[in-house]
N, C-alpha and C positions, 0 to 999 in steps of 0.2 A: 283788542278783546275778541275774545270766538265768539262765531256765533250763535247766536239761540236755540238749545234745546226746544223750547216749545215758548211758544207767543198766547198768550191768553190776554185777550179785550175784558174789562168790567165796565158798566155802568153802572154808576152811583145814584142809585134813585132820590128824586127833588125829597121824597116824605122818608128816606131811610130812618128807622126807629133810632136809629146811635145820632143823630143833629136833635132830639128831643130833649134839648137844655141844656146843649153845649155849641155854642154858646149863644142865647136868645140874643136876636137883632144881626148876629154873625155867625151861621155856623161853620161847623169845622169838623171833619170824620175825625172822631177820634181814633190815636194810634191804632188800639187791640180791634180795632172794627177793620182797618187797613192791611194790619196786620190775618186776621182772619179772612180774609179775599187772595192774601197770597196765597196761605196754607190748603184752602177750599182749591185755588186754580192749580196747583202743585199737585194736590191728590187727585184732581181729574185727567192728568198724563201718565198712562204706566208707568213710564220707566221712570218719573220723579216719584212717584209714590212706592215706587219699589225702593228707592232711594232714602227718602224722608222716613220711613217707616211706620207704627203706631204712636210713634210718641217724640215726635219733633222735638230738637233742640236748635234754639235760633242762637248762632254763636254772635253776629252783630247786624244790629238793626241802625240807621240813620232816617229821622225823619227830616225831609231838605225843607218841603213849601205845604203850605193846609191844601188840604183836599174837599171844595164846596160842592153841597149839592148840584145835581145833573152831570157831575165829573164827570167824563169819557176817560178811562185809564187805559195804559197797557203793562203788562207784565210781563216781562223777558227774563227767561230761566235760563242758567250756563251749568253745566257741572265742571267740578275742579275737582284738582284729586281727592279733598278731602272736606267739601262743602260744596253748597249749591248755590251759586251765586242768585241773587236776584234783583232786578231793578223796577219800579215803580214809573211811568211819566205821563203826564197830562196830554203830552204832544209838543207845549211849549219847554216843556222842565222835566227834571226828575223832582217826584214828590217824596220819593223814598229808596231805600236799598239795603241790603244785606244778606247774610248766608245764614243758611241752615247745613248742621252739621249731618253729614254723611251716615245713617244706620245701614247703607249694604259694606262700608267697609271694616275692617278689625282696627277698632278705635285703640289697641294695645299697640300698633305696628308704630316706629318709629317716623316723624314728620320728614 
């Protein structure tokens, strides 16, 4: 695999408002909350937000392990030719992974 366009750290704070009843006695980030930490760390590098553009399209998402409060994540961005690769990991695992499809290139051009 190449490697990483750009590296972004998150921490998952212990009181994040998305573990507020999901799920009482166990939580767990949910997906679109996980998902919004990629998209949030993707637009703070120019050349992926130059990439992604206004209006993301996530071509495939896997979620692998839950993500508990106090998480430490990392987020490792690749570009391909025609998505932006992304991985998700605790440090022990990947918790998650997938592409967002490419808005700087002409989506009509043959694969």
């Amino acid at each position: 695999m190449s490697e990483p366009v750009a590296t972004r750290q998150v921490r998952i704070a212990v009181d994040h408002p998305a573990f507020d009843g999901h799920f009482p006695g166990q939580p767990v980030l949910p997906g679109v909350a996980l998902l919004a930490e990629v998209l949030e760390s993707a637009r703070r590098e120019p050349t992926l937000a130059a990439c992604i553009g206004s209006e993301p399209r996530l071509a495939v998402v896997k979620f692998l392990a839950p993500v508990r409060p106090g998480a430490s994540l990392v987020i490792d961005f690749r570009l391909g030719a025609r998505t932006i690769e992304w991985r998700v990991g605790d440090g022990a695992r990947d918790v998650a992974s997938g592409q967002i499809t490419r808005a700087d290139i002409d989506r009509g051009a043959p694969a």
